[in-house]
C-alpha positions as CSV (number, residue, x, y, z in Angstrom):
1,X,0.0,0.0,0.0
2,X,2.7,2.0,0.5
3,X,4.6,1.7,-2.2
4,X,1.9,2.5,-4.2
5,X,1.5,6.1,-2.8
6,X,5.3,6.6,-2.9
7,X,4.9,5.8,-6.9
8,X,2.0,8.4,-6.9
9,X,3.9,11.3,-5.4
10,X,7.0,10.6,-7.7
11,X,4.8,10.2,-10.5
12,X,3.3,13.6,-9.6
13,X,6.6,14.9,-9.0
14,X,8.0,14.3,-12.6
15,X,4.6,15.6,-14.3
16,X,5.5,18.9,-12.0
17,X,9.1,19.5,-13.1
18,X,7.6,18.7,-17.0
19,X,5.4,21.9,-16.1
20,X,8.4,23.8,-14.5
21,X,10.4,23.0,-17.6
22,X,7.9,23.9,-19.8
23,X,7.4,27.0,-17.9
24,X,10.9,27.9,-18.2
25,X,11.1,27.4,-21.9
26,X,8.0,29.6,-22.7
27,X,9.3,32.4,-20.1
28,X,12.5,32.4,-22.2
29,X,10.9,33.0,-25.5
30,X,8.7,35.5,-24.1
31,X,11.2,37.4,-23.5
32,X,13.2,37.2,-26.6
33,X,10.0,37.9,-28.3
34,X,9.4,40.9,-26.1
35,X,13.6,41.8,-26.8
36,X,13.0,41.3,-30.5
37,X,9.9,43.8,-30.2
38,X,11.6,46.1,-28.4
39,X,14.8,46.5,-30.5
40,X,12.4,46.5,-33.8
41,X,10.2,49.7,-32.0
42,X,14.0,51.5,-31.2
43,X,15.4,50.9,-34.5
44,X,11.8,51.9,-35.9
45,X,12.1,55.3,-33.8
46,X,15.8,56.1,-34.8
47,X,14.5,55.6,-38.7
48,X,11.8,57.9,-38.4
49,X,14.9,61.0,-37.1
50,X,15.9,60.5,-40.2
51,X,19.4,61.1,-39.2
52,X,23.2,59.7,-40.2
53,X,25.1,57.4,-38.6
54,X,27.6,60.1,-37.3
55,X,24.3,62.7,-36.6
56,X,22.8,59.5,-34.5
57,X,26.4,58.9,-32.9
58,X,26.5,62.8,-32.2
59,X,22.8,62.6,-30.6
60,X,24.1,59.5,-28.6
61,X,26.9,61.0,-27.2
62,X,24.8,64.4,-26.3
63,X,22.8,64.8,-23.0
64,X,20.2,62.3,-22.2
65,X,17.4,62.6,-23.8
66,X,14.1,64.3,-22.0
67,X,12.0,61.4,-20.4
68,X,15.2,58.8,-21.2
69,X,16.7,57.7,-18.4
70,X,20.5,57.2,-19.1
71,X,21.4,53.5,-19.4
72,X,23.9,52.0,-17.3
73,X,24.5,48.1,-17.3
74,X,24.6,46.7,-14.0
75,X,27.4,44.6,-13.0
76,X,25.9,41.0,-14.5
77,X,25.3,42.3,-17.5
78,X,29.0,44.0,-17.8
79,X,30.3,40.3,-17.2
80,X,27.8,39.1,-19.6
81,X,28.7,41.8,-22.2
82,X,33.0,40.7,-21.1
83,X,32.4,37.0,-21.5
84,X,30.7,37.5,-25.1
85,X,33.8,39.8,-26.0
């Protein structure tokens, strides 16, 4: 009798990390889909200035713009951005 609730629970068990895994996998292309979206609407914006590669560069390097907090990667993503180097 026993042995057939222990069964039960690990059979419930694996059916719960399948969830959790397919969980994961979902969450993570959510959120390249949101990435992808988000680059397309900033590349879509910088098209619409009209403006050359060294005027955009220029822009860039000016003082933040209103309303646009200036970025600054926080230290995982600088190791992130030094391992991919």
């Amino acid at each position: 009798m026993t042995n057939s609730k222990i069964n039960r629970i690990d059979k419930e068990i694996q059916k719960t990390r399948e969830k959790i895994t397919e969980s994961q996998n979902k969450l993570k292309e959510l959120q390249a889909q949101k990435t992808e979206a988000e680059n397309l609407q900033i590349v879509q914006m910088v098209r619409s200035m009209r403006l050359t590669p060294q005027e955009l560069s220029e822009l860039l390097k000016s003082d933040p713009i209103p309303g646009i907090a200036a970025y600054a990667p926080n230290e995982e993503e600088k190791e992130d951005f030094e391992d991919e180097a």
